[in-house]
C-alpha positions as CSV (number, residue, x, y, z in Angstrom):
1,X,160.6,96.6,110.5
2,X,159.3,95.0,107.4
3,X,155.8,93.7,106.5
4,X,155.5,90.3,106.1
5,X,153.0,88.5,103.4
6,X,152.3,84.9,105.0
7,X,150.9,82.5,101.6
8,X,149.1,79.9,102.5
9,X,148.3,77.5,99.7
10,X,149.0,74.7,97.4
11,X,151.3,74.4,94.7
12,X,149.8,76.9,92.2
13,X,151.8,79.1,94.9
14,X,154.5,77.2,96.4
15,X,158.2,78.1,95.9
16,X,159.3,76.0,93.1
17,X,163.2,74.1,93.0
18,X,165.6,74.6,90.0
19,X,164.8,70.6,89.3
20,X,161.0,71.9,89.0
21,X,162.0,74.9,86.4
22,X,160.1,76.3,84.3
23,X,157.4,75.2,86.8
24,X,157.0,78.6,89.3
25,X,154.2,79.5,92.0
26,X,152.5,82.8,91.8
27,X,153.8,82.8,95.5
28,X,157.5,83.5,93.9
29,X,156.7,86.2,91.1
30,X,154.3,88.5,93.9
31,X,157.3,89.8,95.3
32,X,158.3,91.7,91.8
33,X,155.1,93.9,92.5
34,X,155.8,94.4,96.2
35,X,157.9,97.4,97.7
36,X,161.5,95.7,98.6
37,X,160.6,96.0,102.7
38,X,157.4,93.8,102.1
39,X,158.2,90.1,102.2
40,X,156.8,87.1,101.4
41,X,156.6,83.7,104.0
42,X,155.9,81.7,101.6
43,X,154.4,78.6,103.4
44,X,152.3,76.7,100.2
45,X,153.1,73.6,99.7
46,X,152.8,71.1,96.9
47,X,149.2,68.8,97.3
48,X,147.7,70.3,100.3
49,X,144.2,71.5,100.6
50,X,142.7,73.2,103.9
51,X,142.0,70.3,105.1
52,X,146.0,68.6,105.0
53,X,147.7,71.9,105.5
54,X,145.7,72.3,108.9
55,X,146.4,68.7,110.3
56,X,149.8,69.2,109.6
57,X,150.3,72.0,111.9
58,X,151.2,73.9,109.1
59,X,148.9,76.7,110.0
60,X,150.0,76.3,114.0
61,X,153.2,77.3,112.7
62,X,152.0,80.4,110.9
63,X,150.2,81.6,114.0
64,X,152.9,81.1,115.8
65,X,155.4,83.8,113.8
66,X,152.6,86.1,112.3
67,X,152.2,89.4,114.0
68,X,150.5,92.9,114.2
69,X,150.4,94.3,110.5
70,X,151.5,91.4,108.9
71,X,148.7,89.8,106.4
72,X,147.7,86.0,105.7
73,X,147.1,85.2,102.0
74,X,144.9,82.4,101.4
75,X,144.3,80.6,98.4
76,X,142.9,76.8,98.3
77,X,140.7,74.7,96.5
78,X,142.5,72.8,93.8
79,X,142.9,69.8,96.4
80,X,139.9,70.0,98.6
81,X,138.1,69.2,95.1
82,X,139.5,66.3,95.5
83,X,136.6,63.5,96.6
84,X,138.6,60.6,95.9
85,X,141.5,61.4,98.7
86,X,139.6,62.1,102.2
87,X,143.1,63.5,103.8
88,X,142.6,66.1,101.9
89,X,138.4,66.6,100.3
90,X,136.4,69.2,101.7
91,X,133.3,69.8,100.9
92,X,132.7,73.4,99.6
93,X,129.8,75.0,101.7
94,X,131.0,72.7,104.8
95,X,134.1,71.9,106.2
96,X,136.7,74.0,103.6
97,X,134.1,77.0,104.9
98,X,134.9,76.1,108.1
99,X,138.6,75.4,107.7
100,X,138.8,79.3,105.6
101,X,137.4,80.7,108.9
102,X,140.1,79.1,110.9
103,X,142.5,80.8,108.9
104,X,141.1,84.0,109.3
105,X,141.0,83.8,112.8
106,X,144.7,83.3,113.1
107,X,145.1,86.3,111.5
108,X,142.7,88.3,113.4
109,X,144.1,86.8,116.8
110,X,147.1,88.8,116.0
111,X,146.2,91.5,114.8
112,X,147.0,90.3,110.9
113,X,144.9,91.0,107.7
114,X,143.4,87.8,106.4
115,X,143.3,88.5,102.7
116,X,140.9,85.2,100.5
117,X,141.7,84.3,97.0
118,X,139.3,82.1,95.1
119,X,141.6,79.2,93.0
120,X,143.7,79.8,89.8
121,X,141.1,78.9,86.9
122,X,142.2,75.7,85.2
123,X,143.1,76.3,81.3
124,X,140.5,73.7,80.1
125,X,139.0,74.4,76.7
126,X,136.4,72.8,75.7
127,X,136.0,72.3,71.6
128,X,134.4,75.7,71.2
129,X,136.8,77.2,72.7
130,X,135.2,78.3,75.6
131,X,136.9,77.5,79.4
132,X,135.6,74.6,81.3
133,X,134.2,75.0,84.8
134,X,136.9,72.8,87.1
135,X,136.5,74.2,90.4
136,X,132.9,74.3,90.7
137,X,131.4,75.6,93.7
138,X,134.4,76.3,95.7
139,X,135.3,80.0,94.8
140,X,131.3,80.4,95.1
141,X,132.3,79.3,98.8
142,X,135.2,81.6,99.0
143,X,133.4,85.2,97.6
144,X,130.5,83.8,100.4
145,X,133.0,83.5,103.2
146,X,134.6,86.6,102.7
147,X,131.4,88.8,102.7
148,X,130.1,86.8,105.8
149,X,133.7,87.4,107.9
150,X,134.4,90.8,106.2
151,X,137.1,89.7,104.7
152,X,138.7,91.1,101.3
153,X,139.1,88.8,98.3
154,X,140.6,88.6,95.2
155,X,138.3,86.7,93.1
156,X,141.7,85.0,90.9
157,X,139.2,82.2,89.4
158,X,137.0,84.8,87.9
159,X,139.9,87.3,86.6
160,X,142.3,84.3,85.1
161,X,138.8,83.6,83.5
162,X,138.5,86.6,81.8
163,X,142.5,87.0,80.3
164,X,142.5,82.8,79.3
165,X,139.0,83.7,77.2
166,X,140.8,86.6,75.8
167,X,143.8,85.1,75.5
168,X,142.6,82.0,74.0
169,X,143.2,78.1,73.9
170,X,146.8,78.2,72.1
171,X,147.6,81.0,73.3
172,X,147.7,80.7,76.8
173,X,149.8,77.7,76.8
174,X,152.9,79.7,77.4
175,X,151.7,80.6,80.7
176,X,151.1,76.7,81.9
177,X,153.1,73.5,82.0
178,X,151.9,73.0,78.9
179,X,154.6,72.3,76.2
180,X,156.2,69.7,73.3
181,X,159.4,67.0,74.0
182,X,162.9,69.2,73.7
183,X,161.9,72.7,75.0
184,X,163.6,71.9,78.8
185,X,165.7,69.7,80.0
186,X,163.6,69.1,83.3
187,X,160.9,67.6,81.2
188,X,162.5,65.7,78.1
189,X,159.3,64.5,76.8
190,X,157.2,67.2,77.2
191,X,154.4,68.3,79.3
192,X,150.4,68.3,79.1
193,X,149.6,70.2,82.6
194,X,147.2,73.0,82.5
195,X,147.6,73.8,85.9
196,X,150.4,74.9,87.2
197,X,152.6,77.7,86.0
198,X,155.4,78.9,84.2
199,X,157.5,82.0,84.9
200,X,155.8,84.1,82.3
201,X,151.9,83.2,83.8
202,X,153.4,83.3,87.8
203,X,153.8,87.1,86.3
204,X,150.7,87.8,84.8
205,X,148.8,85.9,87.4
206,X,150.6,87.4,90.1
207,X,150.1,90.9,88.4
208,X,146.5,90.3,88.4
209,X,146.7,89.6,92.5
210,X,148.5,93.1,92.6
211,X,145.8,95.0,90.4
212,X,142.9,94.2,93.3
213,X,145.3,94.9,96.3
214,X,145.7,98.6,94.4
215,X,142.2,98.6,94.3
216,X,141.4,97.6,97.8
217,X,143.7,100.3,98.8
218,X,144.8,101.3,101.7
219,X,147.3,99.0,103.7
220,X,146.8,96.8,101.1
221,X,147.8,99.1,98.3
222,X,150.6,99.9,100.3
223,X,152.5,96.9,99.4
224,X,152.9,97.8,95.9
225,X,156.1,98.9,94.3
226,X,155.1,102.8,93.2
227,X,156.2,103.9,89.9
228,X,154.2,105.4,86.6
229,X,151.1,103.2,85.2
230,X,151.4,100.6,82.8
231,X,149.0,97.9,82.0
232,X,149.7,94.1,82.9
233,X,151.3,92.4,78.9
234,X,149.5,89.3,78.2
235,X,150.3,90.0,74.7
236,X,151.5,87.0,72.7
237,X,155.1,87.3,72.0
238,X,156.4,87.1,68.9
């Protein structure tokens, strides 16, 4: 019987369409670290935020499939940020605490591993070249829920910190939907979105998830693909 990885999330992680490409969710390059029996339900969705994803029954239909030795993925926050839209605002040390709970307890009710994942750092330099804060106090809210709950996480904001600094401003654009008018055919004129994800940052993001479940080990490490050591690229190709 295979193990199944449920991700529950927005659309740094949802499964991308060809009419999307090069745009690509972490959720869809995970499964290149993964042993082949170990899939991913991959339930993120474009725009959703705890809040959105839980009143549409999207989690109701997770709990409804999961089972014993599967594990839930979660990873929210670039939506609940969101003030303006109240279908889909939380606020951090309130209701998206409350909300991160619920999906724990879905997994935990049968017999899953909840696994937390504070949000994809935004590429946001500022004139010094240093990265912007965007997200605020919501992984804060994450690292605090998981401690409280006993719950792993995989701090994502604070790693994708550390390789955009090191990586720098210019850089790092190859990772992000970030490029000039010609390059694809999807996006004639060019794109300015330092959000989401091309193929090549799904990868290194995605490698960065795998890197913590090896150190978690145990069931998480598990998942992994085993093979001989090599560190994660984020070299800038030629």
């Amino acid at each position: 019987m295979s193990t199944r990885i449920y991700y529950a999330g927005d659309s740094i992680v949802a499964q991308k369409s060809i009419y999307a490409y090069p745009e690509t969710g972490i959720g869809q390059a995970l499964p290149l670290y993964f042993k082949q029996e170990c899939k991913i339900q991959n339930h993120a969705i474009n725009g959703r935020s705890t809040k959105s994803f839980i009143d549409e029954s999207r989690l109701a239909a997770i709990y409804n499939d999961i089972r014993e030795g599967d594990f839930l993925f979660i990873q929210f926050g670039h939506n609940d940020e969101k003030k303006e839209d109240p279908t889909r605002y939380t606020d951090p040390f309130g209701e998206y605490q409350v909300n991160l709970e619920k999906f724990i307890n879905v997994a935990r009710n049968r017999k899953a591993y909840p696994v937390l994942l504070t949000p994809l750092c935004r590429r946001h330099f500022d004139e010094n070249g240093a990265l912007k804060d965007t997200h605020g106090d919501y992984p804060e809210a994450v690292r605090q829920t998981g401690a409280r709950l006993n719950v792993p996480v995989i701090d994502l904001c604070e790693l994708s910190r550390q390789v955009l600094t090191e990586t720098g401003d210019e850089n790092s654009k190859k990772w992000f939907m970030n490029f000039p008018a010609g390059l694809y055919d999807n996006y004639p004129e060019g794109k300015a979105d330092n959000s989401h994800l091309r193929y090549e940052g799904a990868i290194v993001f995605a490698g960065l998830i795998a890197k913590e479940l090896k150190k978690l080990g145990g069931v998480y490490a598990e998942l992994l693909l085993e093979g001989p050591e090599k560190p994660l690229s984020t070299a800038v190709e030629p």
